[in-house]
C-alpha positions, 0 to 999 in steps of 0.5 A, a space after each residue: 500500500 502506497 502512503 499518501 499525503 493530503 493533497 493540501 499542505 501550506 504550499 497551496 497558497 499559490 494555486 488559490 486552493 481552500 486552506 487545509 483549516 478550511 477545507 476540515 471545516 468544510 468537511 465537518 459542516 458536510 458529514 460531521 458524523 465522521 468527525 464524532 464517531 467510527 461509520 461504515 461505510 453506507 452506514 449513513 447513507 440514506 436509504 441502504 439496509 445492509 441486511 437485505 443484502 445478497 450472499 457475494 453482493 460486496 455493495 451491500 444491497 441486492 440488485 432487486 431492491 435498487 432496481 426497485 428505486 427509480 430515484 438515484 439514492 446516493 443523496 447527501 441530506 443537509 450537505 449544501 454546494 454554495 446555497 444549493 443543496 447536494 440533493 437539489 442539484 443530483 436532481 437537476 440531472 437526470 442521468 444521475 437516476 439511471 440504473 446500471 445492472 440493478 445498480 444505482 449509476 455513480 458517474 465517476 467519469 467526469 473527467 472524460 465528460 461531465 453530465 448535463 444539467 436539465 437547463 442545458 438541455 432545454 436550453 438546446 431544445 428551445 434553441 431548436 424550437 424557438 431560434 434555429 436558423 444560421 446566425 449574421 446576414 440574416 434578414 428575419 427574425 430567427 436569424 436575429 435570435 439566433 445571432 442574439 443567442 451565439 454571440 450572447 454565448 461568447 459573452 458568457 464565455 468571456 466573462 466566466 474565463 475573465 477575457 477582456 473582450 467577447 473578441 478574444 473568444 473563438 468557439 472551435 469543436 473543442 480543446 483539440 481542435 483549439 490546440 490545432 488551431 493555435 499550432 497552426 495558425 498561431 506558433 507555427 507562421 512565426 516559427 523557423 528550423 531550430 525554434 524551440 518549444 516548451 512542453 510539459 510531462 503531464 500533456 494529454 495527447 492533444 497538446 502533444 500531437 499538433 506541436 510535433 506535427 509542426 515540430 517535424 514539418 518546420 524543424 523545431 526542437 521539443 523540450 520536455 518540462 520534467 516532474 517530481 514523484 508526486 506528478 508536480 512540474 518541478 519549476 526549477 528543471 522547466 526553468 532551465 529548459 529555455 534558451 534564446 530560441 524558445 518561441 512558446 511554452 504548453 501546458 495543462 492547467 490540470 492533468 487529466 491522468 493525474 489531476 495535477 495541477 499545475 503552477 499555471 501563473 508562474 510558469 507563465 511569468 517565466 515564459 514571458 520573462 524569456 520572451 516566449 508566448 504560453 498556451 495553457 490547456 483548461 479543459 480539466 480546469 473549467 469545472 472545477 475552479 474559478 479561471 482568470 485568464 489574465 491572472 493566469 497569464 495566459 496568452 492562449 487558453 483552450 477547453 471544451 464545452 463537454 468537460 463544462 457540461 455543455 453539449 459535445 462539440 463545442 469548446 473555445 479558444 481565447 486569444 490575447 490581442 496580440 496574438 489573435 491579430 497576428 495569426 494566420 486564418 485556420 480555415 477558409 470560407 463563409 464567415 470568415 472574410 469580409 471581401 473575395 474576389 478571384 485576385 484576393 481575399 480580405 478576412 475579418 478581424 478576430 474572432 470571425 477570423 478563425 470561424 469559417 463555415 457554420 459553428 455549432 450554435 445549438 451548442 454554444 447556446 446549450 455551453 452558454 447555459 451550462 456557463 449560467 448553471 455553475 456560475 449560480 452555484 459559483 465555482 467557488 463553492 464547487 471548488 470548495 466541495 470537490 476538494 473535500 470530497 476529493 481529501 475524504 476520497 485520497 484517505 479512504 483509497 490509500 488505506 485499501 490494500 495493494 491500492 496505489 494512488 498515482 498522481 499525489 501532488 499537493 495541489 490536486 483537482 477531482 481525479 484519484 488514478 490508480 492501480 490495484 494490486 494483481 489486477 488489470 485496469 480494464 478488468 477492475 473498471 469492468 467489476 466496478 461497471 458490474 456495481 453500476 460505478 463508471 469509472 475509466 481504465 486505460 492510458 487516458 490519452 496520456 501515456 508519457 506521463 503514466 510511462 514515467 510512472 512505470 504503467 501502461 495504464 490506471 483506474 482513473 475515478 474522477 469527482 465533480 460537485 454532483 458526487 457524493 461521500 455515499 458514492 465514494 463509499 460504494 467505490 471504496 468497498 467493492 474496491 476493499 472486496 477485491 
């Protein structure tokens, strides 16, 4: 059994985490009886009596009895998200009151995709049944609302990432194609053979990929930023990586197979002291804390809609000024240009610049929703949950047998990657999936960073603010019946 530290120690300060204090005061207002007295686990749950349990059933309940229910049980009474209760929200998402093989379902895959909340998609719905129609030169009234819809959806981006302008916002498919779209039409017209770019060893394939594309077409030098044992950059040794010719530094703000996160502001402060640009990778930041571009230092910043719970298909890119003036056109067609004649073509100012053809409307209506969704609840407060969520989780997984948490960095979002003893990661998620728990096993698309760690792959549970302690429990003992 692997020991593990609280992901909250005195050097959280400098990612703006809830203090440790804080973060034991939180815990105690939302299940004080685990501050009083010894529980098992469901113990306290509401709704669960473990003598109707079935001989071999490790969950403690038999499957006949939770199909019976057709409202998700893992409710967490008094426990409240800001000014909503846990309950109150679950029921603001349908999904949550799936049963999966006789199970309750307990969604711990958010970080591959979050659920949708019911707003979300009755916004969508509306969108279709109200406003549908494409968006600019439009001389009728769908076409009005459906313009007044996108571009109020490009506000609401702007100002929940805390960009300066809805002009810095460019909707793309996603954070991939974001990443693409900066390599591209970005980094790559103001590079030359032998410019360097800075890397990190945490990067999900997608900010890996699109730079060694350029990397190899133009001649340019990858570096790598290394980490410590605990999955934290190790700022020192990503210091020592610059040298005059580096051109650009991209990171994750938060590790997807780790949940590391990472010292965003510094890095750029260091980036930009050398005079490079930096794109930071959000896309496992967005729902989990509060962003500020421009106090991240961030000249680049990219997620997705569907990590957000928006809609697939919809993310956006936000762009300095500088750096959106400056760049190439990504794409070529409608939308994009403000005069074609067979001689020339002269492109509109950013963002149209970079949104040729028809965008996701639909979806950047439903990702402006979402955006009103978690902004009620303030992402203050989600934070504040998940990270207490997130310390009972790390204390009831380091204590399981032949379980080994990987990914223990002070500074921590709502992922808890793992690998058990003697078992095989697809073979673990499978028996979790037999108990309703969705969770992901693989190599989650980062495989350098796992490499490093010795593994092909982990189980990799991931919180968001709809999760509760009942669920981290039922995780916990089928994982202790293994």
């Amino acid at each position: 059994m692997t020991t593990v530290s609280s992901p909250y120690d005195s050097s959280v300060a400098q990612y703006g985490l809830p203090s440790e204090d804080r973060l034991t005061e939180l815990a105690q207002s939302f299940f004080p009886e685990l501050y009083g007295r010894s529980v098992t686990p469901l113990e306290s749950s509401a709704g669960y009596s473990p003598k109707l349990a079935q001989v071999g059933d490790p969950i403690g309940e038999s499957r006949t009895i939770v199909a019976s229910r057709q409202t998700a049980p893992q409710t967490a009474t008094g426990v409240s998200v800001g000014a909503r209760s846990l309950d109150s929200i679950r029921a603001d998402f349908p999904i949550l009151s799936e049963t999966i093989n006789g199970y309750p379902l307990v969604w711990l895959d958010n970080a591959a995709t979050t659920q949708r909340p019911t707003a979300v998609t009755e916004r969508v719905k509306y969108y279709y049944e109200h406003e549908n129609s494409n968006v600019h030169r439009g001389a009728h009234t769908l076409a009005a609302r459906s313009t007044d819809a996108y571009e109020d959806a490009r506000k609401k981006v702007a100002g929940f990432i805390g960009a300066p302008s809805t002009k810095n916002i460019v909707f793309t498919r996603g954070t991939t194609e974001a990443i693409n779209l900066a390599a591209q039409a970005i980094a790559k017209p103001h590079l030359k053979a032998g410019d360097e770019i800075i890397l990190t060893l945490l990067e999900h394939h997608a900010n890996i990929v699109p730079w060694q594309m350029i990397a190899q077409e133009l001649g340019l030098i990858l570096r790598v930023a290394p980490i410590d044992s605990t999955g934290q950059i190790i700022i020192s040794e990503y210091e020592r990586l610059f040298t005059p010719r580096t051109r650009f530094v991209a990171t994750a703000h938060v590790a997807n197979a780790l949940g590391t996160i990472a010292p965003v502001a510094e890095m750029a402060r260091i980036a930009h002291a050398h005079g490079a640009k930096i794109l930071v990778d959000g896309a496992q930041s967005v729902s989990h804390m509060p962003v500020n571009v421009q106090e991240l230092g961030a000249d680049i910043f990219v997620f997705s809609g569907h990590k957000v719970f928006a809609p697939f298909g919809i993310g956006a890119l936000y762009g300095t000024d500088e750096i959106l003036e400056a760049a190439a056109p990504y794409q070529g067609g409608g939308n994009m240009i403000a005069d074609v004649s067979f001689e020339k073509t002269i492109y509109q100012k950013a963002p149209a610049k970079f949104e040729a053809g028809t965008g996701s409307i639909a979806d950047a209506v439903g990702l402006g929703a979402a955006i009103d969704y978690v902004s009620a609840i303030g992402m203050a407060n989600i934070a504040s949950w998940e990270h207490s969520l997130l310390d009972y989780a790390t204390r009831e997984l380091s204590q399981i047998r032949g379980l080994h948490l990987i990914g223990t960095a002070a500074a921590k979002a709502s992922v808890l990657s793992f690998v058990l003893d003697g078992h095989e990661t697809v073979a673990v998620g499978e028996r979790l999936n037999d108990y309703g728990i969705a969770v992901r096993a693989g190599h989650h698309c980062a495989q350098p960073v796992l490499r490093s760690f010795g593994l092909e792959g982990t189980v990799r549970p991931s919180l968001a603010f709809y999760n509760t302690i009942d669920e981290v429990d039922r995780l916990v003992k089928i994982l202790r019946s293994f």
